[in-house]
C-alpha positions as YAML, in Angstrom:
chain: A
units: angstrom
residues:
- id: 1
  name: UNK
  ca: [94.77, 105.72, 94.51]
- id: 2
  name: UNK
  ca: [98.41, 106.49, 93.83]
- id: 3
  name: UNK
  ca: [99.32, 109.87, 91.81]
- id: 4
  name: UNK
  ca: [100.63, 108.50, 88.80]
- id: 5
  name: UNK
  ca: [97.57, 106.16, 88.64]
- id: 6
  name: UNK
  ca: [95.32, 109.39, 89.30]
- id: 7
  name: UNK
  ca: [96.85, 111.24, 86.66]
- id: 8
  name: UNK
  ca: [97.19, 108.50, 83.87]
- id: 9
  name: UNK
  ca: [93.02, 108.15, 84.68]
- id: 10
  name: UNK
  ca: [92.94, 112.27, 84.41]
- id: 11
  name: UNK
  ca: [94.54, 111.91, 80.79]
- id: 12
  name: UNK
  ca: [92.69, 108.67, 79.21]
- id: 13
  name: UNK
  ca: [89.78, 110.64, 80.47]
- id: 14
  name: UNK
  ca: [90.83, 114.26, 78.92]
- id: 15
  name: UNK
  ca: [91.73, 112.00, 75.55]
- id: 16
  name: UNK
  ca: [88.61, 110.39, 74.94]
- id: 17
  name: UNK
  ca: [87.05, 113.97, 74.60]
- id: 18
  name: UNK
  ca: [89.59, 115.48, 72.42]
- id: 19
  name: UNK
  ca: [89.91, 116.03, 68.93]
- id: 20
  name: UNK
  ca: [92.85, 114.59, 66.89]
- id: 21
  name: UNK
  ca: [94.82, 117.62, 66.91]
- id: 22
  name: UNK
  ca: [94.11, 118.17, 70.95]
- id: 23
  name: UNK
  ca: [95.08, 114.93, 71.74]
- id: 24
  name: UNK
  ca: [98.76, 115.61, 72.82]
- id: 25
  name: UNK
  ca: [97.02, 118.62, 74.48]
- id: 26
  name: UNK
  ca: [93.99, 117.25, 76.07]
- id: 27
  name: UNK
  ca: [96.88, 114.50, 77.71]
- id: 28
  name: UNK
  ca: [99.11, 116.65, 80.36]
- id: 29
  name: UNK
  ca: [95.75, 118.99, 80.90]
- id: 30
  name: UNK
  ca: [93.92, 115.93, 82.00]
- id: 31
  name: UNK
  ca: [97.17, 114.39, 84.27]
- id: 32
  name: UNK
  ca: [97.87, 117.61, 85.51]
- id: 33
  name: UNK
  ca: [93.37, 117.68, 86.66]
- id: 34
  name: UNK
  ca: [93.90, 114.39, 87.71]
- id: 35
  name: UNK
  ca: [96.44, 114.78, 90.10]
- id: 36
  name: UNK
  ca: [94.97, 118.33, 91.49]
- id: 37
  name: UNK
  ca: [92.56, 116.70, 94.03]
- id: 38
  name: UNK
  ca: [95.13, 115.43, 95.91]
- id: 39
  name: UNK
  ca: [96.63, 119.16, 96.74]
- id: 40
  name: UNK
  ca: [94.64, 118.55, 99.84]
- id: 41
  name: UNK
  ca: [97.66, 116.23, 101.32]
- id: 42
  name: UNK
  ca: [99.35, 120.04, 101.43]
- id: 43
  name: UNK
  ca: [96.26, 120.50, 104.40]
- id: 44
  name: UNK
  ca: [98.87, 119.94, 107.51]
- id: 45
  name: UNK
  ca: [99.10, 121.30, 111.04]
- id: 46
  name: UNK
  ca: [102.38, 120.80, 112.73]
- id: 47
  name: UNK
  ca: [99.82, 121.70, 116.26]
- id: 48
  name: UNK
  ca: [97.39, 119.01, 114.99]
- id: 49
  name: UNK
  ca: [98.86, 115.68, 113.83]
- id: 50
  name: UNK
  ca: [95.48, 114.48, 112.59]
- id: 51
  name: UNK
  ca: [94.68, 117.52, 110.59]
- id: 52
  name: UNK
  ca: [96.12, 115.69, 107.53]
- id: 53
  name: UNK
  ca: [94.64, 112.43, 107.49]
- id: 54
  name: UNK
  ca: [91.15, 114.21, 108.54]
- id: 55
  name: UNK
  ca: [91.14, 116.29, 105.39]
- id: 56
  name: UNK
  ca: [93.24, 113.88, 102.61]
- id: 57
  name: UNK
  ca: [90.71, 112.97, 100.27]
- id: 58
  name: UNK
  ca: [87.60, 115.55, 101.92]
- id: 59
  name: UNK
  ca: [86.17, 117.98, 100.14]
- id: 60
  name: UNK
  ca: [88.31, 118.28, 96.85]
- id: 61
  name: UNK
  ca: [87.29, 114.53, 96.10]
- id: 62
  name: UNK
  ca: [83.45, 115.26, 96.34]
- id: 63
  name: UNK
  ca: [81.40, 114.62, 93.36]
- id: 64
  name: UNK
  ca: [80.10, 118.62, 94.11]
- id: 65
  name: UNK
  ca: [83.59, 120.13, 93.83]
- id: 66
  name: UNK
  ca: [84.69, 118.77, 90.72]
- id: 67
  name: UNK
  ca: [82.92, 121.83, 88.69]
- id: 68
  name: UNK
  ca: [85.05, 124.27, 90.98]
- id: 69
  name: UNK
  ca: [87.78, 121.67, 91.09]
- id: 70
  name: UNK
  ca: [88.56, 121.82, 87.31]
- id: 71
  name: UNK
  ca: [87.83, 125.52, 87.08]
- id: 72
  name: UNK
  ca: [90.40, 125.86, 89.32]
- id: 73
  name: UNK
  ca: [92.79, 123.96, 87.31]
- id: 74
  name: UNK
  ca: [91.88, 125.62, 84.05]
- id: 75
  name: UNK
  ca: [92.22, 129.03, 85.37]
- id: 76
  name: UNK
  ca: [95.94, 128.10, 86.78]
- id: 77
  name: UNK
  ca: [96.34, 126.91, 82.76]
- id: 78
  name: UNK
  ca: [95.17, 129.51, 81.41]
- id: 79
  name: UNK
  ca: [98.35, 131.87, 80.96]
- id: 80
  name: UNK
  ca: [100.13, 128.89, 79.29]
- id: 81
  name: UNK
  ca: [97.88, 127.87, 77.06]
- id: 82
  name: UNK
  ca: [95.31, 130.95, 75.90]
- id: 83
  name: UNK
  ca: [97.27, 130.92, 72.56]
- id: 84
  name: UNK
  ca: [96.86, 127.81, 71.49]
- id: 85
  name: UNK
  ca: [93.29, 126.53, 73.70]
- id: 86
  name: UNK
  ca: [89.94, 127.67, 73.73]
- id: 87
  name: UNK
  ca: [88.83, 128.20, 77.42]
- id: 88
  name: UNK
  ca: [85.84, 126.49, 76.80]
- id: 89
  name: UNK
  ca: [87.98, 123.70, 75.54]
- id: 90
  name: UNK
  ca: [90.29, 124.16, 78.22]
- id: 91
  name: UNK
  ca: [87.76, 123.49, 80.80]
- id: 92
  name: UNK
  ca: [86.44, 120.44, 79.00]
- id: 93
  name: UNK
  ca: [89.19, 118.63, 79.55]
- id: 94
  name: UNK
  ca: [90.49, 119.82, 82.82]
- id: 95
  name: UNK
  ca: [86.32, 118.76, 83.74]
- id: 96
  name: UNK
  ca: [87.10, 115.08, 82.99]
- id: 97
  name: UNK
  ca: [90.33, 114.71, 83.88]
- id: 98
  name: UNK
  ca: [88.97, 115.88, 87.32]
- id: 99
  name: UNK
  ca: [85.79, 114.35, 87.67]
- id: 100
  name: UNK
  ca: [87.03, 110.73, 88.12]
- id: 101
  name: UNK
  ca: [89.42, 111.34, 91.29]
- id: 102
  name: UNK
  ca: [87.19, 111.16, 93.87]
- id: 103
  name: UNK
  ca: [84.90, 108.47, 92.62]
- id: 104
  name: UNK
  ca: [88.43, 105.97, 91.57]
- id: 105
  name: UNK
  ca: [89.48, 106.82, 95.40]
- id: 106
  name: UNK
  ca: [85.73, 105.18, 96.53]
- id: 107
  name: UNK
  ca: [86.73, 102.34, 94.86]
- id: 108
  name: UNK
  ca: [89.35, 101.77, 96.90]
- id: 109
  name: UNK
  ca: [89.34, 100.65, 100.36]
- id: 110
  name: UNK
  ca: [91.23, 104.29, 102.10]
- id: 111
  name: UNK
  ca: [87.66, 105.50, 100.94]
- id: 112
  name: UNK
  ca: [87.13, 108.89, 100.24]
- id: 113
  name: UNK
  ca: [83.91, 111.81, 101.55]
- id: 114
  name: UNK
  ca: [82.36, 111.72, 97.65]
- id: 115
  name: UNK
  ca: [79.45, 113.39, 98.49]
- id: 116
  name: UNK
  ca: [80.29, 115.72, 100.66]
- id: 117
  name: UNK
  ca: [78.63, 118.23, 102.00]
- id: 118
  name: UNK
  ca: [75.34, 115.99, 101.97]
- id: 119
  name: UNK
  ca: [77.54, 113.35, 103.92]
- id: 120
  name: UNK
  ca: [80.83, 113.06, 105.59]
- id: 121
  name: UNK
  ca: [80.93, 109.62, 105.55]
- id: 122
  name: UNK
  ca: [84.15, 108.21, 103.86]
- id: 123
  name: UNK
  ca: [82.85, 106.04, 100.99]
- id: 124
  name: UNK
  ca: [85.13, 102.93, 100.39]
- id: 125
  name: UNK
  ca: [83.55, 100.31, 97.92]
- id: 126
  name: UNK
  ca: [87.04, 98.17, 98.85]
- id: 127
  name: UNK
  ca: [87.07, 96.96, 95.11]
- id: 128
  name: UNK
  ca: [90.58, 97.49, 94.52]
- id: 129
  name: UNK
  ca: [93.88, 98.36, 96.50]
- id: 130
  name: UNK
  ca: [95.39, 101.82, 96.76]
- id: 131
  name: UNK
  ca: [98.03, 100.50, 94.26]
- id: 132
  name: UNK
  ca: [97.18, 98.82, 91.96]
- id: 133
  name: UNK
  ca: [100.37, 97.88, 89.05]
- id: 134
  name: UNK
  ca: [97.94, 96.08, 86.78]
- id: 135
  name: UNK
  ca: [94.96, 98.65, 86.28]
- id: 136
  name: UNK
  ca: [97.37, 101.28, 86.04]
- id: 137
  name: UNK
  ca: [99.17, 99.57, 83.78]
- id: 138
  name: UNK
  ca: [96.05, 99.01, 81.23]
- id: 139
  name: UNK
  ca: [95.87, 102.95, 81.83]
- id: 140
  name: UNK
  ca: [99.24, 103.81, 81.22]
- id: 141
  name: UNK
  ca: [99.10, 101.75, 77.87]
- id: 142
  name: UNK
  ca: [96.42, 103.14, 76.72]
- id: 143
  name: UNK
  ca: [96.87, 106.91, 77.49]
- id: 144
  name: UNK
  ca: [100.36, 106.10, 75.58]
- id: 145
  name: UNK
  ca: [98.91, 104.57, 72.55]
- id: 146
  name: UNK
  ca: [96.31, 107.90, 72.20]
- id: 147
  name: UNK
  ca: [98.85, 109.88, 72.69]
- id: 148
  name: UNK
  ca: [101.56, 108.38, 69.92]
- id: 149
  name: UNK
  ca: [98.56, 107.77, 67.64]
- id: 150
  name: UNK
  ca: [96.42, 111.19, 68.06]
- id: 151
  name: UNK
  ca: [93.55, 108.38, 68.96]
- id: 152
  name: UNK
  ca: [91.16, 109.12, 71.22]
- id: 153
  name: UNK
  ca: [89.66, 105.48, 70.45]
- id: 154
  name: UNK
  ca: [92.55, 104.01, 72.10]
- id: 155
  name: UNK
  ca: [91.64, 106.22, 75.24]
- id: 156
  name: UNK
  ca: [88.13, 105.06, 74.84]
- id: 157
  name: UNK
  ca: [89.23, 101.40, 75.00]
- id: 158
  name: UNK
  ca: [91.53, 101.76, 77.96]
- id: 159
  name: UNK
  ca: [88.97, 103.09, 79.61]
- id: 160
  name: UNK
  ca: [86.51, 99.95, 79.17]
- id: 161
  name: UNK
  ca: [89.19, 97.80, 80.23]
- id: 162
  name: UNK
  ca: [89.83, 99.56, 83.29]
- id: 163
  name: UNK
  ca: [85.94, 99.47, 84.24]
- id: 164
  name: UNK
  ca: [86.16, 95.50, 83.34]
- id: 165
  name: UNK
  ca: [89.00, 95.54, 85.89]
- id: 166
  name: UNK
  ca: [87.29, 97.24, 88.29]
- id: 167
  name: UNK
  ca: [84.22, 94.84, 87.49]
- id: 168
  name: UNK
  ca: [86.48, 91.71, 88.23]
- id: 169
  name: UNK
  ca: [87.37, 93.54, 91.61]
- id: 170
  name: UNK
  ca: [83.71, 93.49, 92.09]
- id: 171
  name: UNK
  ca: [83.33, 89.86, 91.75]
- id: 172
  name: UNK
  ca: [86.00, 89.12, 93.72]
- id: 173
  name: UNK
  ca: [85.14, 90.82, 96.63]
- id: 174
  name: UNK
  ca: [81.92, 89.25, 96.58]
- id: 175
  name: UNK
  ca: [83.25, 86.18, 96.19]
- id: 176
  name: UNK
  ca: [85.56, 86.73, 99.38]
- id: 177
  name: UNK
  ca: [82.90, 88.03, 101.29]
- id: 178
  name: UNK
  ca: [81.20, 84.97, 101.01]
- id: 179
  name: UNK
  ca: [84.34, 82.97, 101.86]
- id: 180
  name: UNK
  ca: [84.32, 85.11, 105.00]
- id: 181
  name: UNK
  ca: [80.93, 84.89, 105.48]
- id: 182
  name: UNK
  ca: [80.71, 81.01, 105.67]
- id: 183
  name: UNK
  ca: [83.78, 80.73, 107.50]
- id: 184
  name: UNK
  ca: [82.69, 83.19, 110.67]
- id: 185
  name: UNK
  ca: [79.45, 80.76, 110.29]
- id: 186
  name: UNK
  ca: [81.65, 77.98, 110.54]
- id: 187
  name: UNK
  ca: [83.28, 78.94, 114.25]
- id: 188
  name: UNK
  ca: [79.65, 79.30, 115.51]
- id: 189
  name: UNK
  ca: [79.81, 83.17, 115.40]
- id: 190
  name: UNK
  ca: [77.85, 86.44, 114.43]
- id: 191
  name: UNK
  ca: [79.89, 89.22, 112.27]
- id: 192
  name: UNK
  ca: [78.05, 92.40, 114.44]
- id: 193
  name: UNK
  ca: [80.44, 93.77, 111.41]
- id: 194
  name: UNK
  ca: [82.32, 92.89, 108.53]
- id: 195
  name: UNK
  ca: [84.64, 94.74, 106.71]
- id: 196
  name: UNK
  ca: [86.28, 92.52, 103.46]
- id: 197
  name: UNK
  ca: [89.27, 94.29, 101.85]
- id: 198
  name: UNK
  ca: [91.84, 94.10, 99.21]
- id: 199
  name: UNK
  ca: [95.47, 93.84, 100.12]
- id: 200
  name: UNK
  ca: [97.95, 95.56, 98.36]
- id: 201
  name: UNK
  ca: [98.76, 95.54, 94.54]
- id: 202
  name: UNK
  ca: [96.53, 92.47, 93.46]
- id: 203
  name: UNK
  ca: [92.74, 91.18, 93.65]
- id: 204
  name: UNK
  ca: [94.06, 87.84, 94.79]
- id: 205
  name: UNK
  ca: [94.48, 88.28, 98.88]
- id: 206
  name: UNK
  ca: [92.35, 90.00, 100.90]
- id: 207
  name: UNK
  ca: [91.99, 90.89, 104.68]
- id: 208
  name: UNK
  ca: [88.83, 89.84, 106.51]
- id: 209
  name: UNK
  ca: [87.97, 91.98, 109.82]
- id: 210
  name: UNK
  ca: [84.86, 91.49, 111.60]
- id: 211
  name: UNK
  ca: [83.36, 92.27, 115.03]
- id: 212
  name: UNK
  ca: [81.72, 89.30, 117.26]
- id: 213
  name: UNK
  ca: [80.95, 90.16, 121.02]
- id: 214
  name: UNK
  ca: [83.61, 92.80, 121.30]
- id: 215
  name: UNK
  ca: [86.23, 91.55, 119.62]
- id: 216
  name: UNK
  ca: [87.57, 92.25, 116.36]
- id: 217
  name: UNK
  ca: [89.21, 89.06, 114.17]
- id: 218
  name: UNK
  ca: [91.09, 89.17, 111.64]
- id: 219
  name: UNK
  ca: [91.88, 86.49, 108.84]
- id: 220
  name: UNK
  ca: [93.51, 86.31, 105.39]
- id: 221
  name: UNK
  ca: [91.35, 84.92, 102.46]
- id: 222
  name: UNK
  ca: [93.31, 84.40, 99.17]
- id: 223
  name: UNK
  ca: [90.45, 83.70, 95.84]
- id: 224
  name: UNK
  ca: [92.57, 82.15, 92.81]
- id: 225
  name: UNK
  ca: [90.97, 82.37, 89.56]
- id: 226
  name: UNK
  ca: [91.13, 78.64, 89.01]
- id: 227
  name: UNK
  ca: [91.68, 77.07, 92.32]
- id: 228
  name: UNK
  ca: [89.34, 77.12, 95.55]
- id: 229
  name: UNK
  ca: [89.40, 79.50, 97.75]
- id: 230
  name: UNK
  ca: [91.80, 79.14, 101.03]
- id: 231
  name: UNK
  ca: [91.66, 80.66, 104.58]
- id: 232
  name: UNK
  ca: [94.93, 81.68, 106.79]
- id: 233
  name: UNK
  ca: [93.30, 81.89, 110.11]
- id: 234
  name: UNK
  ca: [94.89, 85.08, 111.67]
- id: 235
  name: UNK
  ca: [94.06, 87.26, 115.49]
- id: 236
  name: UNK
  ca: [91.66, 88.52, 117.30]
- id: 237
  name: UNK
  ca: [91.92, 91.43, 119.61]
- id: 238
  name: UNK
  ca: [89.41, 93.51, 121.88]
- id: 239
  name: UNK
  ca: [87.83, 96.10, 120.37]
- id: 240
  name: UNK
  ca: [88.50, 100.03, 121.59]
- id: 241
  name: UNK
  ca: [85.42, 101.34, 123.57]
- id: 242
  name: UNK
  ca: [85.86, 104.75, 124.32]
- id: 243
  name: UNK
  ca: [83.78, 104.96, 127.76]
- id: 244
  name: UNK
  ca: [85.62, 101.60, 129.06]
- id: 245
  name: UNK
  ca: [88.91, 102.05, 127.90]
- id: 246
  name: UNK
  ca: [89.13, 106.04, 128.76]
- id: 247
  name: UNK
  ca: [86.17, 106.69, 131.05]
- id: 248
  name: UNK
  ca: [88.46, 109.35, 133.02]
- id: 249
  name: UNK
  ca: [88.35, 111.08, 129.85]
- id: 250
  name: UNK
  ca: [86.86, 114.28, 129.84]
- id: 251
  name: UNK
  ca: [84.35, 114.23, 126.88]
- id: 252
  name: UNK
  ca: [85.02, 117.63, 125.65]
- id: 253
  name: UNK
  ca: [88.79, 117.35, 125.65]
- id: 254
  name: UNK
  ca: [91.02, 117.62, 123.11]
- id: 255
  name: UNK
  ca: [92.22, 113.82, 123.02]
- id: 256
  name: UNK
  ca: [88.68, 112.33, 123.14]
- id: 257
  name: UNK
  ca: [87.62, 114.53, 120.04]
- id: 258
  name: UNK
  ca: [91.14, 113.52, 118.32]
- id: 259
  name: UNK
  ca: [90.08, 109.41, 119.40]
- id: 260
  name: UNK
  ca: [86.51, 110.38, 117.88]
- id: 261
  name: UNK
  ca: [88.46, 111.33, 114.82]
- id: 262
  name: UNK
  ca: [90.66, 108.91, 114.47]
- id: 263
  name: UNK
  ca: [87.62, 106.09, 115.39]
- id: 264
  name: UNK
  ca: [85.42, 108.20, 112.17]
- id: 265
  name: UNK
  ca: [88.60, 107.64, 109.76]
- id: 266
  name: UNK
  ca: [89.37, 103.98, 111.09]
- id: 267
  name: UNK
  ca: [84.84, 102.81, 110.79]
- id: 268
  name: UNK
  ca: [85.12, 102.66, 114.29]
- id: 269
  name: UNK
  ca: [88.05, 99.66, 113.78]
- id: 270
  name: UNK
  ca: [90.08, 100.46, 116.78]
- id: 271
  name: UNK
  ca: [92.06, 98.69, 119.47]
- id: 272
  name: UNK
  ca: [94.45, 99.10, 121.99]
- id: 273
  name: UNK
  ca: [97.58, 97.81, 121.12]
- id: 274
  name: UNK
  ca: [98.90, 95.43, 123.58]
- id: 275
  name: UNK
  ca: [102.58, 96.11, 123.52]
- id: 276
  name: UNK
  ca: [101.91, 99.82, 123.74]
- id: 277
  name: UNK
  ca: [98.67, 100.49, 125.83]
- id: 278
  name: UNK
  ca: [98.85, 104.26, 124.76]
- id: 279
  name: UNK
  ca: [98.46, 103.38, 121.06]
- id: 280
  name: UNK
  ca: [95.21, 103.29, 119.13]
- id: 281
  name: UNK
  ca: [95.58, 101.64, 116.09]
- id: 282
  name: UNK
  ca: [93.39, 100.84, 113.31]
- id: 283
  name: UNK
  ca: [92.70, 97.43, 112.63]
- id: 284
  name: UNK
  ca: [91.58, 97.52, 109.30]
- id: 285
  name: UNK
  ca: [95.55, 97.34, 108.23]
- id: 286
  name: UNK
  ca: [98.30, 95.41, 108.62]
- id: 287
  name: UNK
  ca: [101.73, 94.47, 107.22]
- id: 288
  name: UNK
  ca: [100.45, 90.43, 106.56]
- id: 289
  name: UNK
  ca: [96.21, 90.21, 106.48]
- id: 290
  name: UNK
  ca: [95.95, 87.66, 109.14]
- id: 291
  name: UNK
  ca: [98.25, 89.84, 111.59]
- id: 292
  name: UNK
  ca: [97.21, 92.66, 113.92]
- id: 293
  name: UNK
  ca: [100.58, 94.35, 113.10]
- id: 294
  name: UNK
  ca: [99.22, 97.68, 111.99]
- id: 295
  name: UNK
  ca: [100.52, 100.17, 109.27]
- id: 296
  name: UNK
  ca: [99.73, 103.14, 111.34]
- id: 297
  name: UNK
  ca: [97.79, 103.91, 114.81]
- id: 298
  name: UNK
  ca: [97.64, 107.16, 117.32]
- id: 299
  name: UNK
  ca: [99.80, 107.84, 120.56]
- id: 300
  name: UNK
  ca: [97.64, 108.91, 123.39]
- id: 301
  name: UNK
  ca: [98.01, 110.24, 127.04]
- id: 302
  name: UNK
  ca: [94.96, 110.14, 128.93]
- id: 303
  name: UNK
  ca: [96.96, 112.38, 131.77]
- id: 304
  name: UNK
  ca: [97.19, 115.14, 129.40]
- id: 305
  name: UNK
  ca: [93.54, 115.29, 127.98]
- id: 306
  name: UNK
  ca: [94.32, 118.50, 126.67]
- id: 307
  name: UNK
  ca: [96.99, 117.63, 123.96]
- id: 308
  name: UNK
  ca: [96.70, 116.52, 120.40]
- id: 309
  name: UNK
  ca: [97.13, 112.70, 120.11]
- id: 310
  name: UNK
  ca: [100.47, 111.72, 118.10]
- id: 311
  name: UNK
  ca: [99.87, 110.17, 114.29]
- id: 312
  name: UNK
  ca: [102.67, 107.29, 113.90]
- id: 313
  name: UNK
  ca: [103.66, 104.61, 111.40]
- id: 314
  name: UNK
  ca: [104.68, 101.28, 111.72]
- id: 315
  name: UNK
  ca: [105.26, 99.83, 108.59]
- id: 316
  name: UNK
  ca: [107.25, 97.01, 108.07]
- id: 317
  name: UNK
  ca: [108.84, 96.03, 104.86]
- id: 318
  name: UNK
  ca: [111.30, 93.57, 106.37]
- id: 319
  name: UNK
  ca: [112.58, 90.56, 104.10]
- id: 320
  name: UNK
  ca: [110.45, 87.74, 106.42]
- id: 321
  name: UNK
  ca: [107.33, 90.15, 105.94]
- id: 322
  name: UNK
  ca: [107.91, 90.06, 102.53]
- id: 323
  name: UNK
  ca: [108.26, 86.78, 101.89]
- id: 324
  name: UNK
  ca: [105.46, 86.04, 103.95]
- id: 325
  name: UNK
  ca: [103.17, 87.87, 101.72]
- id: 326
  name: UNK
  ca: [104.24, 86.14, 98.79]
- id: 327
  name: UNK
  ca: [103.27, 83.09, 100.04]
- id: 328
  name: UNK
  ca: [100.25, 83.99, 100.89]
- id: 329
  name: UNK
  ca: [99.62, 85.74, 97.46]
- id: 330
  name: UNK
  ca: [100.72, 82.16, 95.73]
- id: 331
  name: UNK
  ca: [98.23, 80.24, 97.68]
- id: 332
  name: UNK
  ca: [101.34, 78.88, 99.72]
- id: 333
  name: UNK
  ca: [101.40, 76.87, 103.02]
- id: 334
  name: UNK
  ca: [103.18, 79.32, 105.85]
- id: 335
  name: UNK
  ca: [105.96, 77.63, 108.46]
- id: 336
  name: UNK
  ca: [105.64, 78.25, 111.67]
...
């Protein structure tokens, strides 16, 4: 997730194991830990575009490098702090303030390689959005309350209601799963597969992609808490296949391995996109959930097989989009 919600998690989780007089202590320790995971956005290569979006959230999010991880931490600490910490109690909290990044990334839909080396698959439980105001929110008021209070009960408690949070996220995506589910049963179709995420800052709306004999569709599914759910039909588009789309491409060249990189990060998501046929983008984002306007995608040219690809953005935060999504998030009928 975002920084600040990675480091409020760090702190609740460095406060619950602290002792009344730590408290204050144990609170920028465990930010600081919870933020250090996420040095890895520093991995860039101004030769290799991909580089960065290849390694964010790798190997410092693994459930196996959180022992080095915090060490890490606590030994950069150290100096500042050996007159008034323990190492020993140093390292506790720098332990859980670290030990909950990669696994609160998982739960996200970005995903994250948590059990790497054993598996570089990106894990992405698509419980919750990448930003999130109200669970960090139930963070933030907790690690504030333990830390104006010297309470590590009030830590404790946050914490519960941020795994009830994440529980509700749970049920919801099961519950728009099955929305999406009966609804690709409904056209007469097949999800080959079916990806069901979260859209930005709320458990309300969430993006439906699926595959059906090779093409990807998209729809928006919005689940209210007290009214049925509703369905914003959205696009479909034909999915990227490598050995049709490029089969001039040598293998073994240096854009096919970028595409195979790009395809690993995107779950294989990928289409051409048909205003620009030398973009890749991936599918699993967009600006509005029913759209196939992505948020990012890769610039190729198959006539130079031997250059990196180009990473671009294409983000739109205009008013219309905007407003767009906020109908959609209120359950509201969209105008043509």
């Amino acid at each position: 997730m975002d920084l600040i919600t990675q480091g409020l998690l760090g702190a609740t989780m460095a406060q619950s194991g602290a002792k009344q007089q730590e408290t204050r202590m144990a609170t920028g320790i465990g930010f600081l830990a919870g933020i250090a995971a996420d040095a890895d956005i520093l991995i860039q290569s101004e030769n290799d575009p991909l580089l960065n979006i290849e390694f964010h959230r790798h190997f410092t999010h693994s459930l196996f490098f959180v022992p080095l991880g915090a060490l890490i931490v606590a030994l950069l600490l150290w100096p500042f702090l050996r007159q008034r910490l323990a190492f020993a109690r140093l390292y506790l909290f720098t332990f859980l303030g670290y030990c909950l990044s990669g696994v609160l990334d998982a739960f996200t839909s970005y995903g994250t390689h948590l059990l790497w080396p054993l598996s570089d698959e990106r894990m992405a439980l698509s419980i919750i959005s990448v930003v999130d105001p109200a669970f960090t929110l139930i963070l933030l008021i907790a690690g504030v309350m333990a830390y104006r209070k010297y309470s590590h009960t009030a830590a404790r408690i946050g914490l519960l209601l941020a795994a009830v949070y994440l529980s509700f996220g749970w049920m919801q995506l099961q519950r728009a799963e099955t929305v999406a589910e009966s609804m690709i049963a409904a056209r007469g179709q097949q999800a080959e597969q079916l990806l069901v995420k979260p859209t930005l800052a709320n458990l309300l709306l969430w993006r439906s992609i699926y595959e059906f004999q090779g093409k990807l569709y998209v729809d928006a599914i919005r689940i209210g808490l007290f009214s049925k759910p509703r369905i914003y039909p959205g696009e479909s588009i034909e999915k990227f296949v490598l050995e049709r789309d490029l089969s001039t491409l040598p293998p073994t060249s240096v854009l096919a391995q970028d595409v195979a990189r790009f395809s690993h990060f995107s779950a294989g998501l990928l289409a051409i996109r048909p205003e620009q046929p030398n973009v890749l983008v991936d599918v699993r984002y967009s600006n509005l959930p029913m759209t196939l306007a992505p948020l990012w995608g890769i610039e190729i040219n198959p006539e130079q097989p031997d250059q990196h690809a180009k990473y671009m953005l294409y983000r739109d935060s205009s008013r219309a989009t905007r407003e767009k999504f906020i109908t959609l998030l209120r359950g509201g009928h969209l105008l043509d």
